[in-house]
N, C-alpha and C positions, 0 to 999 in steps of 0.2 A: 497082281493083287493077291493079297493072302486068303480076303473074304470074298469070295467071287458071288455072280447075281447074272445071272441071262440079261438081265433089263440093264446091267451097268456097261457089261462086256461088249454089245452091240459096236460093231465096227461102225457107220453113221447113221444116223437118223432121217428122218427123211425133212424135220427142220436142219438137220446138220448142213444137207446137201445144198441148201441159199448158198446161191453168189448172190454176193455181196461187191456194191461197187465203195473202195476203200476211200477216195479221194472223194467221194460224192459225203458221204458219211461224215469224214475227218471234217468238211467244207458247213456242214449241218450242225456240228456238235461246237463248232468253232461261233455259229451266229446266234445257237441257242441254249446249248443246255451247259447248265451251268451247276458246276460236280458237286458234292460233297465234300468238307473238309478239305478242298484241293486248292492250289493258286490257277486260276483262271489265265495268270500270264504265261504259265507251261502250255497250256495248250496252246493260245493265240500263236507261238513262235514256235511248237515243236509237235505238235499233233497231242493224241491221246491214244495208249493204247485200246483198244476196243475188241473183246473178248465175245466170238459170236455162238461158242458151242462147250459143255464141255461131259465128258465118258470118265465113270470114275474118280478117280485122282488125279484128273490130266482136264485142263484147260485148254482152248484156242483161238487164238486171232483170227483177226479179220485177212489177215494172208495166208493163216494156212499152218503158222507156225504150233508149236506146242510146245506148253508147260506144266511142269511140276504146278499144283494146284498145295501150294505150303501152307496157306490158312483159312483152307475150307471157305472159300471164298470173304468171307469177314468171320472167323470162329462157328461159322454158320453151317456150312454144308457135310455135316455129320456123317449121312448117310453114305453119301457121296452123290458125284453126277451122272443124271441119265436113268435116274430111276423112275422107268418108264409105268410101273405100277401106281409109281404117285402120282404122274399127272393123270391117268387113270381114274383114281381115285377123286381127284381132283373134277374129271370132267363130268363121273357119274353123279355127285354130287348135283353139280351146275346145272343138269338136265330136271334136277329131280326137285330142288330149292337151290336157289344161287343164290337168293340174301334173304334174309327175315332178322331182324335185330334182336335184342337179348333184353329190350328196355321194358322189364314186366311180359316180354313172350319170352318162349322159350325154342330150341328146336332139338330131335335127336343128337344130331353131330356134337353139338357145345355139351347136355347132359352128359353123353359117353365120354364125353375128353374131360370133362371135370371128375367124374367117376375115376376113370384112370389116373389121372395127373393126382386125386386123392388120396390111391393105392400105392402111389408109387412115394409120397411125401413123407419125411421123418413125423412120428409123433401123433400129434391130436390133426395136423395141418392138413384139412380137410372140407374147407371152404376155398375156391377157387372166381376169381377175380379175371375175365377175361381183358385183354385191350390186343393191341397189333403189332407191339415191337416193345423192346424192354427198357427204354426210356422214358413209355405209359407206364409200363410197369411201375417202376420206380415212382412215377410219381405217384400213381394210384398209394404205393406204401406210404410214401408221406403223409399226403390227405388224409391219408385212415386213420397213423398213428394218430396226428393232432386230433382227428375228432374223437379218436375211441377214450382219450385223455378227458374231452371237454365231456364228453357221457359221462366218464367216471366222477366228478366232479373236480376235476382236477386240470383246467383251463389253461393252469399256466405253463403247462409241458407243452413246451410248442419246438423246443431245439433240438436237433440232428448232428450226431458225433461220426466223421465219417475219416479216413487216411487218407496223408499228405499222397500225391499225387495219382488218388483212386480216380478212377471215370466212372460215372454213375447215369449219364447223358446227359443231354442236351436243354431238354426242356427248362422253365425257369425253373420251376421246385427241385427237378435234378441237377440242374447245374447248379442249385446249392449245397448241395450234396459233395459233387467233385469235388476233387482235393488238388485241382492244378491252376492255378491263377492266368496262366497267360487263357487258358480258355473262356476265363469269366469276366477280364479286364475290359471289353469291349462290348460290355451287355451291361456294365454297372449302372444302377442300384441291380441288384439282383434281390431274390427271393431274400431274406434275411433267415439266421437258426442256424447255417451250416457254421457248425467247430471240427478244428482237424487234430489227429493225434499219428505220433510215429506210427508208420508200415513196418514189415516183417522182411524188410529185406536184409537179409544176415551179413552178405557182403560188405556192406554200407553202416554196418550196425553201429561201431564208433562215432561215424560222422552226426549217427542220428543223438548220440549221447549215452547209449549203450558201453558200461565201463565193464573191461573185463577183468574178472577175477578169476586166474586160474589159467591154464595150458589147457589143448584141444579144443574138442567141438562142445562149442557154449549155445548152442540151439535151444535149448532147453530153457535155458538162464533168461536167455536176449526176451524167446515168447513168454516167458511170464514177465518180463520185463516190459514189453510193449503192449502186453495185455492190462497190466498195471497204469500205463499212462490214461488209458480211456477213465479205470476208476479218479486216477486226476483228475480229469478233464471235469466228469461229472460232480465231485464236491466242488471244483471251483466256478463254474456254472452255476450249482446247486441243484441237485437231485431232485427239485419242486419242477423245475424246467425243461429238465431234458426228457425227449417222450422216448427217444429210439438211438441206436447204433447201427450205420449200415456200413456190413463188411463184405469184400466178395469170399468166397474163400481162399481161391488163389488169385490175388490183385493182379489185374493185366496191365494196367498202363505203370509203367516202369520197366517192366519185361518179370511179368509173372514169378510174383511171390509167395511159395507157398506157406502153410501155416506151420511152426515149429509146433513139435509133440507136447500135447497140453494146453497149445494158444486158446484154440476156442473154448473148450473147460473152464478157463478162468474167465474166457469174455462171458461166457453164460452165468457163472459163478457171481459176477462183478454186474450184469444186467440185474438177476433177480433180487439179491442187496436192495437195491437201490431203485426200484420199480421201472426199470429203464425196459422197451422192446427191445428184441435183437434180430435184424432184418440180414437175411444173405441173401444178398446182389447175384443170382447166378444165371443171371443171362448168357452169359458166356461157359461156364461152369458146368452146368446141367446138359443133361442128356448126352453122358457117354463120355465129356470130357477128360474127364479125371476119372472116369471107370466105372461108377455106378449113375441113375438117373439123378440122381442129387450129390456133391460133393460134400454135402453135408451129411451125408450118409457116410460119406467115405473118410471124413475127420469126426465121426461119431460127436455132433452136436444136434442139439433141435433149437432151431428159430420159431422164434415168434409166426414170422412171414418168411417166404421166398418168390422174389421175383425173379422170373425166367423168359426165355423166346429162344432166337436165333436158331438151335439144332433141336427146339420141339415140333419144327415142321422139315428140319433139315434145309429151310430156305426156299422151299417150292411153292410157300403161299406165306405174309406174312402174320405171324401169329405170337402173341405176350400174355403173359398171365402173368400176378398174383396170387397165393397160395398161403389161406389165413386160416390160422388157430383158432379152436374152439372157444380159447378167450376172449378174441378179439373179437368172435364172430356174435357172443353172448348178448352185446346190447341190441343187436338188430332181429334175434329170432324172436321178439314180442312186440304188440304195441303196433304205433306207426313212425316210430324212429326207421329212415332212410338214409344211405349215401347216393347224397346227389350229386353224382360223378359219373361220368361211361364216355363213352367210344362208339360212335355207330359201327364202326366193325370191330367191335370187340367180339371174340364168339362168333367170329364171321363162321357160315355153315363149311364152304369149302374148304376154309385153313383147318377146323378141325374135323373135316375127315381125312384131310392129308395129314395134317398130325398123329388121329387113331391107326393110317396104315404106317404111316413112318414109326412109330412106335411097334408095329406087329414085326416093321425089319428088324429093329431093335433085338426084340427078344428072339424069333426066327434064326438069324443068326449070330446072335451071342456077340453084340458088338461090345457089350462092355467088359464079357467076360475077356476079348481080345486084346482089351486097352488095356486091362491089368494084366495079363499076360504080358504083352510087349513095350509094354513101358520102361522098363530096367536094361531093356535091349537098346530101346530109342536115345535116353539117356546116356549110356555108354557110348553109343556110337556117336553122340554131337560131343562129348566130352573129350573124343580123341582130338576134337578142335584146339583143347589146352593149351598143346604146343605148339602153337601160333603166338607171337609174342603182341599180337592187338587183341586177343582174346582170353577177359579178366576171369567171367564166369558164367558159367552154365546151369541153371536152376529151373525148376518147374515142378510137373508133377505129371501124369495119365498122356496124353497126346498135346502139351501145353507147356512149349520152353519159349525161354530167354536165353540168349546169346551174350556178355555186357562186353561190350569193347573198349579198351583202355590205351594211354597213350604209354604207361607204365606198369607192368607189370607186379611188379615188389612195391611198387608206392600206389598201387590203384589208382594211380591221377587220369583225368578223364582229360575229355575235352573239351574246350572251349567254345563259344556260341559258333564262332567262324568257324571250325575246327571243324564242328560237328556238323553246320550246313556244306558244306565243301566235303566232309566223308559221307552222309548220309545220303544229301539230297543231288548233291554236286557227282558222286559217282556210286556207292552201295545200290540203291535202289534201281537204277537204271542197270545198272551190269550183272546183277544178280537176273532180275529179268529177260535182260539179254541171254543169260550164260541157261536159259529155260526154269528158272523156279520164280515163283512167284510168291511170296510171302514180305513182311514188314519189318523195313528198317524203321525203327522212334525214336526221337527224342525229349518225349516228354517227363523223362528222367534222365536217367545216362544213358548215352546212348547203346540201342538194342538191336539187333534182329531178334524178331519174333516167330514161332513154328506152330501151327495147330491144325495139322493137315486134316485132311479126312478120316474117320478110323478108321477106314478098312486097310489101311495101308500097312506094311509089315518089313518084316528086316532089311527086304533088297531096296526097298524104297529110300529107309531110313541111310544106306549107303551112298545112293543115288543123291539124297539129300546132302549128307557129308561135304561128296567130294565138289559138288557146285560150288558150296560155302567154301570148302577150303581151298578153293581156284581162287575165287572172287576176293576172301579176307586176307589170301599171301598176296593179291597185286596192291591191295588198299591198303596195306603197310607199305608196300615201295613207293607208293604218292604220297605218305605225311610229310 
């Protein structure tokens, strides 16, 4: 590790040291719990990996083995694992208040962590919205917009302009949001108000209708180009309707798109026009990803809102906020206007005093100033991927790439449904795992490997990373 910590380095823990009985387990998870996002028929016929420790950058199974820990466990674990100060933190908490809710009480931990999360927000964005994960999040910003719209007298702004195959979650107001249909198909009627407009993926930029005028790098062109369709979207709508725009800044479901120079300037530009909010989705984003606490910091724009989670506790208790502008915040500081909205553990006291020390890691050891440092490095080294002829392109941004894999190189042609379950599911993800890393093959665009490891990680790691990938994507060209 490059950022080292007494509390991550620890050889085992004294949870580490569990035996665990593997076939007792496998034989448990098989009659009851039933995954996330997963096919329940993988497990019934092939077991489930089951991950019981992990130090660092490094994960491990229930046998013993060990992995490259590629995407911080879900974009989540910032810090990294084993940081025994937070559960520390965590437990003095517990002793001291273990719950008191946020409904009209208040407690220190939640004060402190809005105080912070205020100092560290772009602009006026200094009103903070707790909930427990960033699909509350998200919806929490919906609800808000529509009502802050119906405050204003202006009712009929109830619609949401979000990009073609953004993930915004789950819940129903978020999943109208999402921009991926096979996720919504099997929950219809949904929420109603989500409208989609082209992403910023530059590779794909033709296909999305992106005409180019001119030789070289058209980045520039394509973002104000994509930034332009949202002003589309909203005259054809009409600008009476729509209350908000929600963007991430770097889109992850597709394999992380970052914004061309100038994108969000014009989304801001094309919001205030037209009385539109503009919400960054930075669940994923935030806290160190892309090098500063806010991404939006780091492509110099100011939202409206920012919802965030995942690496504001680094994973070790779950915690979501909202993060609302002085504007929005204006109708509720008089009177008896309320948002009748919340979370009983919103503000939970444990998660944000795990949040306030995960945060003091943060600055203590300069995690962001490291992800900008080593980003140009991390990049370079997945980019030597190139010359693989299944590998089209390499893009992202701070600690946060896309891999796209192609069946053509010169023609970009991808592959097809079967194509792509038979290389993804059928061998990438298992062999990758196998070969010790653990990170996300997708398909929910073209297909990806996706990297967002922990940030304390640094050059040697990033080679370590490399050469798995380039084991694993020279055999999965010999299977097409």
């Amino acid at each position: 590790m490059t950022v080292t910590d007494s509390s991550v380095s620890t050889t085992r823990s004294e949870h580490g040291s569990t035996r665990y009985d593997s076939a007792d387990l496998q034989q448990k998870a098989k009659d009851h719990l039933w995954m996330h996002f997963a096919r329940q028929s993988a497990m019934e016929k092939e077991g489930v990996p089951i991950i019981v420790r992990g130090d660092g950058h490094h994960i491990w199974d229930v046998n013993g083995k060990r992995y490259i820990d590629g995407l911080a466990g879900l974009f989540v674990v910032n810090a990294g694992h084993g940081r025994k100060r937070l559960a520390e933190a965590a437990a003095r908490q517990a002793e001291e208040l273990a719950f008191f809710p946020i409904w009209s009480y208040a407690h220190p931990s939640a004060i402190e962590l809005a105080d912070r999360l205020a100092d560290y927000a772009p602009g006026d964005l200094n009103h903070v919205f707790f909930s427990t994960g960033g699909g509350e999040a998200v919806e929490t910003a919906f609800k808000l917009a529509k009502y802050y719209w119906k405050l204003k007298g202006q009712p009929t702004k109830h619609k949401v302009i979000s990009r073609s195959i953004a993930y915004h979650g789950t819940p129903q107001g978020a999943l109208a949001i999402t921009g991926i249909p096979a996720m919504k198909a099997m929950f219809e009627p949904i929420t109603p108000g989500g409208f989609r407009v082209p992403n910023t993926n530059y590779y794909r930029a033709e296909e999305m209708g992106f005409v180019w005028n001119g030789e070289g790098d058209r980045r520039f062109e394509f973002g104000q180009w994509a930034a332009n369709r949202i002003e589309e979207m909203i005259l054809f709508e009409g600008p009476e309707t729509v209350a908000a725009v929600f963007l991430e800044p770097v889109q992850n479901s597709g394999g992380c798109f970052p914004p061309p120079e100038g994108y969000f300037q014009r989304v801001r530009e094309i919001c205030d026009k037209y009385d539109v909010l503009l919400v960054a989705d930075e669940v994923i984003t935030g806290f160190g990803r892309i090098g500063n606490m806010f991404a939006s910091t780091t492509y110099d724009f100011v939202p409206d809102m920012i919802t965030c989670a995942k690496g504001l506790t680094s994973g070790y208790s779950p915690a979501g906020a909202t993060i609302i502008s002085e504007k929005l915040y204006e109708p509720f500081r008089h009177g008896d206007t309320a948002f009748y909205h919340g979370y009983t553990f919103g503000g939970h006291p444990v998660s944000a005093a795990v949040a306030l020390e995960n945060l003091d890691i943060f600055e203590e050891e300069g995690l962001n100033a490291h992800v900008r440092e080593n980003s140009p490095v991390f990049r370079a080294t997945l980019e030597r991927l190139l010359d693989l002829p299944i590998v089209g392109d390499v893009r992202g941004d701070g600690y946060f790439f896309g891999i796209e894999l192609v069946k053509d190189k010169a023609t970009k042609e991808t592959f097809d449904d079967d194509e792509s379950e038979r290389l993804l599911r059928g061998f990438l993800s298992k062999a990758l795992f196998d070969a010790g890393l653990y990170c996300r093959a997708d398909d929910r665009g073209d297909p990806v490997v996706q990297l967002a490891p922990p940030l304390t990680i640094g050059p040697s790691e990033f080679d370590e990373i490399e050469g798995i990938l380039r084991s694993v994507l020279t055999e999965a060209w010999t299977r097409l």
